[in-house]
Each structure stands twice: as C-alpha cells, then as structure tokens.
C-alpha positions in Angstrom: -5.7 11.9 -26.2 -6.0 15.2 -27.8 -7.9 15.4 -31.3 -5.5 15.9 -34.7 -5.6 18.7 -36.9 -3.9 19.4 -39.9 -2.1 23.4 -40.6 0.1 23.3 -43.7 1.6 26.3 -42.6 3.0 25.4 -38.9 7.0 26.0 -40.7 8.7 28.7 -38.5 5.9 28.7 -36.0 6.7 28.9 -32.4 5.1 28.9 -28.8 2.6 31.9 -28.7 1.8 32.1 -31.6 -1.5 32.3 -32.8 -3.0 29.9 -35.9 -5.7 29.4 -37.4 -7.9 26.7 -38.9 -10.2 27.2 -42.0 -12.5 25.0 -44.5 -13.0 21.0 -44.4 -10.2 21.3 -40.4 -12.4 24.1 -38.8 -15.3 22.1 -39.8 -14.3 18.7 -38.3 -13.2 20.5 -35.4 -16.2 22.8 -34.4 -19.1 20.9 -36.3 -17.9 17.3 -36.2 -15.8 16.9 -32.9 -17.6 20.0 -31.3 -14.0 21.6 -29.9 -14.7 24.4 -27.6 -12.9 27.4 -26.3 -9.9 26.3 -23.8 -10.0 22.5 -25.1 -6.3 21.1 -25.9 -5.4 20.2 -29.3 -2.6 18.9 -31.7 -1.5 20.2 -35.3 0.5 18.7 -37.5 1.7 19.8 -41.3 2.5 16.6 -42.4 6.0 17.7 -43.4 7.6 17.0 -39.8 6.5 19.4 -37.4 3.9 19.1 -34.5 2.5 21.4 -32.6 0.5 21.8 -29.3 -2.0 24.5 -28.6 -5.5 25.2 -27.2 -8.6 26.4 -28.8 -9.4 30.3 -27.9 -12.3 30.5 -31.2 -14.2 27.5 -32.2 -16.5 28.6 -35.3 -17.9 26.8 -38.4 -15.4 29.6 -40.4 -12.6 29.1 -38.1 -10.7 27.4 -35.5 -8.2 30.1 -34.0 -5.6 28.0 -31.5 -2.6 29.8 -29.6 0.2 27.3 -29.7 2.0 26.1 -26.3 5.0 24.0 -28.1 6.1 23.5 -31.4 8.8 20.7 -32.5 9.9 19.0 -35.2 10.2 15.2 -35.7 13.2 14.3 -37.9 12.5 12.0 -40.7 13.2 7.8 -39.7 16.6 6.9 -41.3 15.9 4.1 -43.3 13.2 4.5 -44.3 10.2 1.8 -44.7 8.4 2.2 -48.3 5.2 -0.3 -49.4 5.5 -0.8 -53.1 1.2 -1.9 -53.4 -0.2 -3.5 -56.0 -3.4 -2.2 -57.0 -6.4 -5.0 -56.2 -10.1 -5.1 -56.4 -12.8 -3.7 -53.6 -11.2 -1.6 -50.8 -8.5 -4.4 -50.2 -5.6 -1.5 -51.4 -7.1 1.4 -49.4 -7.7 -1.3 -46.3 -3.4 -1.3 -46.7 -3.1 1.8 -47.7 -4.8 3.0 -44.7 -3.2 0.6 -42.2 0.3 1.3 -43.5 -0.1 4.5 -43.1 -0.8 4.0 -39.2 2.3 1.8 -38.3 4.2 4.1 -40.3 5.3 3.7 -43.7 7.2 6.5 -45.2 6.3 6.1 -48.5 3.7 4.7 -50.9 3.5 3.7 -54.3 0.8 2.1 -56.7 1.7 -0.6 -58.6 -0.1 -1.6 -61.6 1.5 -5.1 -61.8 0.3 -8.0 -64.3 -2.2 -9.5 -62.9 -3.9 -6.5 -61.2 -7.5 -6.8 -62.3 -7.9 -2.8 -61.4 -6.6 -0.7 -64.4 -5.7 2.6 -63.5 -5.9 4.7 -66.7 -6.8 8.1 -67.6 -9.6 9.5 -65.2 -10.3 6.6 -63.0 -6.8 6.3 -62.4 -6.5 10.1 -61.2 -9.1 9.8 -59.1 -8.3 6.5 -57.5 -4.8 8.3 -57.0 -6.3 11.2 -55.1 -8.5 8.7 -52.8 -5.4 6.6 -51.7 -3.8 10.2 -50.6 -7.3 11.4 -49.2 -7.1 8.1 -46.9 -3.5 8.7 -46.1 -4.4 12.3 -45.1 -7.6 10.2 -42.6 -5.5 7.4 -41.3 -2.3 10.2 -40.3 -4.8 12.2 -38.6 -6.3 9.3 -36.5 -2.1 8.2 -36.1 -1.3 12.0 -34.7 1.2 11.5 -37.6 4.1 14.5 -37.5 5.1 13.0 -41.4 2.7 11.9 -43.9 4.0 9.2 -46.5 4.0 10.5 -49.9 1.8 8.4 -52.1 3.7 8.7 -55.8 2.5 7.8 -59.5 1.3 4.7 -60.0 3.9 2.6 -62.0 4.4 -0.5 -64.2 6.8 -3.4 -63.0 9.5 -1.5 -65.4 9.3 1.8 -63.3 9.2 -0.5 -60.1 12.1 -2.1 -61.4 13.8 1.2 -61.6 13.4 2.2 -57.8 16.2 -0.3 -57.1 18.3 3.0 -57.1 16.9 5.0 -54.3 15.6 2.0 -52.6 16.6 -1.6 -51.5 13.7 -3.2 -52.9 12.2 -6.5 -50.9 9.7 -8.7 -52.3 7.0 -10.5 -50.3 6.9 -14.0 -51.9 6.0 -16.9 -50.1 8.2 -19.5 -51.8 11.4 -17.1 -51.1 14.1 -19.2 -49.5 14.9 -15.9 -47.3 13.2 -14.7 -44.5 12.5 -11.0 -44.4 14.2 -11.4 -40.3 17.8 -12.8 -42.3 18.3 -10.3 -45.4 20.1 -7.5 -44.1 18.8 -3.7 -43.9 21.8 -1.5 -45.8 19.4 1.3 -47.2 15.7 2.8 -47.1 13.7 -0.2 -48.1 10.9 -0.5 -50.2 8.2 -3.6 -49.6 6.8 -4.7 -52.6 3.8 -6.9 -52.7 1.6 -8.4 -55.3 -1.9 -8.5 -56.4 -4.8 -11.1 -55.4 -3.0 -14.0 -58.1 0.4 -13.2 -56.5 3.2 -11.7 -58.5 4.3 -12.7 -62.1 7.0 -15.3 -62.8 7.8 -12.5 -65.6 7.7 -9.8 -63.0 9.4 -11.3 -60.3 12.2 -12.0 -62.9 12.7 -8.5 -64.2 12.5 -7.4 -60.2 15.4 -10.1 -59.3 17.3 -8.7 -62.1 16.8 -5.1 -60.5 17.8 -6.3 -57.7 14.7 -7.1 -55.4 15.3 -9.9 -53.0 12.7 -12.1 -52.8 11.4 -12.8 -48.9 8.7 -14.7 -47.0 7.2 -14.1 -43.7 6.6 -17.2 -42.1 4.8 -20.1 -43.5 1.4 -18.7 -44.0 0.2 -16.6 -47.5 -1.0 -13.5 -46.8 -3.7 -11.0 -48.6 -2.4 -8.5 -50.8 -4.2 -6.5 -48.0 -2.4 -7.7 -45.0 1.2 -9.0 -46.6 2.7 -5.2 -46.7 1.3 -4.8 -43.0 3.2 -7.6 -41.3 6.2 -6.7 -43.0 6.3 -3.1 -42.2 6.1 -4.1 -38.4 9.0 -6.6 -39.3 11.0 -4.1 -40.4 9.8 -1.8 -38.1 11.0 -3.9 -34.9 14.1 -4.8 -36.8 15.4 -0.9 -37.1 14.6 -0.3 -33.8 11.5 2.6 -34.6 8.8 0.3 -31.9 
C-alpha cells in the first residue's frame, strides 16, 4: 500500500500535473518514511479528492510528485456523525481516532454533565486542536479522500439543537430500541456519554429534541468503544462496507 500525503491544494488538479510537498508532509515523507525518486504515492486534501502520483524530488524542503490520476470521492449520503462526550486520559482521542478510521463524517465534543474533563478557555482550545491534529493522523493512516470536521465543543443545550440538521441517536443501554430497528430517514448523529453514563436530566432534554434512545446488544460499552460499534452498525446498515 502506497504511503498518504496530505496537499490542500489538489482542487482542479489533473493527471500531469506537477505538485509539491512542503513543511511537517515533505518531512514525513523524505525524513520519516525515506520516499525516494520514482516511489508511488497517494495525496489527498481532505475535502474529497485523491490523487495518485510518483515522487520525481524527495528533499527535507520538498517533495515534488507528478500526478498519474486525480478523482474525486463524493461525500456518503447519510451521513454518520459521533456526538463524544469529553472523558478523562486519552479514552476521547482513543474514539476520536478510531472513528475517524471506519469513517465518521463528522465530530463533535460534547461537554455533557458528568464529564469530569472541563473544556474552558485555553485548555479547551488546545484539547480542540489535538482531537483535529489526531483526526488529520488517523485519515492519513485510513488513505482518507474526506476528513470529518471536528466542530465546537457544546453543552447538552447546543447538542439538543442539532436535532435539526441531524437525526440524533443516543447510545443508552437501557433503551428499549435497538440501533438495528430505528429507521435511518436522515444524516445521523451518534451520541454517547461520558465514563458515569448520560444524565437523566440530559437524556430528557435530548428525548425532547428528539434523540431516540438505542442499545447495542446486551453488554455496556466504554465511552471509548460505544460510538465505535455503532458507527460500523450504521455503517453496514446504509450499505457504505
């Protein structure tokens, strides 16, 4: 398998043309992987479009490649957002990360009730720019044509107010539906909880969004592995595996 790059101007490219890579991209590729002159590699931008080419300059400064094919992946239709609570240690990243390689569309932070990690002022930016740093890793190591775009972190109230670009499913355990029964009508967005699980005061403002509560299987899952099974749920349900 041919190493990942990313080019965030590969828009309008075509075969023959001639790009080049520059800063932390050239470095990985001539320093880090050791690419050489005539080695095959991929591009993506992250936006949709993938490209093909093979090295004719591997430098520290620069990475020229001379594209073979460029095309560009339409966007999934629905989409599969994770709604992610934000949880102590790297348990968040673990799923941010993960998410992000079986193909989550979008991301966002959730600072629900019983989070124990506060994201404010800062911290929170930073913490913020890591989970979209990891995303950038993990869609690398995934050959990903789209990246997911991690948004702002929210409260339950600006959770609650998604319900009107998404279909918002909850991961509860004690929900009487399974996440294989409720029906698919839009882009749907995964929520799940912190460590302590979700709220009764959360879930009820959620319900009244909206939000369907659903459980996958008879087993609780981490907050760092819940979001995972149900994005390849989903995933084998619309057909995208």
């Amino acid at each position: 398998m041919a190493h990942c790059y990313w080019h965030d101007a590969l828009a309008g490219a075509a075969a023959g043309d001639l790009v080049t890579l520059t800063g932390e991209e050239a470095h990985h590729a001539a320093v880090v992987s050791r690419m050489r002159r005539g080695e095959r590699v991929l591009l993506s931008d992250g936006a949709g479009v993938l490209a093909e080419g093979v090295i004719d300059r591997a430098e520290r400064e620069g990475v020229d490649v001379v594209l073979h094919d460029v095309r560009s992946v339409p966007a999934p239709s629905p989409r599969i957002g994770l709604a992610q609570a934000l949880a102590k240690g790297d348990r968040a990243e673990l799923a941010v990360q993960a998410s992000t390689e079986l193909g989550v569309d979008a991301i966002v932070p959730w600072q629900a009730r019983r989070s124990v990690v506060q994201w404010k002022g800062e911290r929170g930016e930073k913490s913020l720019e890591r989970w979209r740093k990891v995303v950038r890793e993990a869609g690398k190591q995934a050959i990903r044509a789209r990246l997911p775009e991690v948004g702002a972190v929210v409260d339950t109230a600006g959770l609650a107010a998604l319900a009107g670009d998404w279909q918002l499913l909850v991961l509860e355990p004690t929900a009487s539906a399974s996440i294989l029964e409720v029906p698919i009508e839009r882009d749907a967005l995964l929520i799940v909880g912190p460590e302590g699980g979700i709220d009764p005061a959360e879930l009820e403002a959620l319900e009244a969004a909206g939000a369907v509560p659903v459980r996958m299987g008879e087993h609780v899952l981490r907050t760092s592995t819940a979001g995972l099974a149900g994005i390849v749920a989903l995933s084998a349900r619309l057909g995208r595996w």
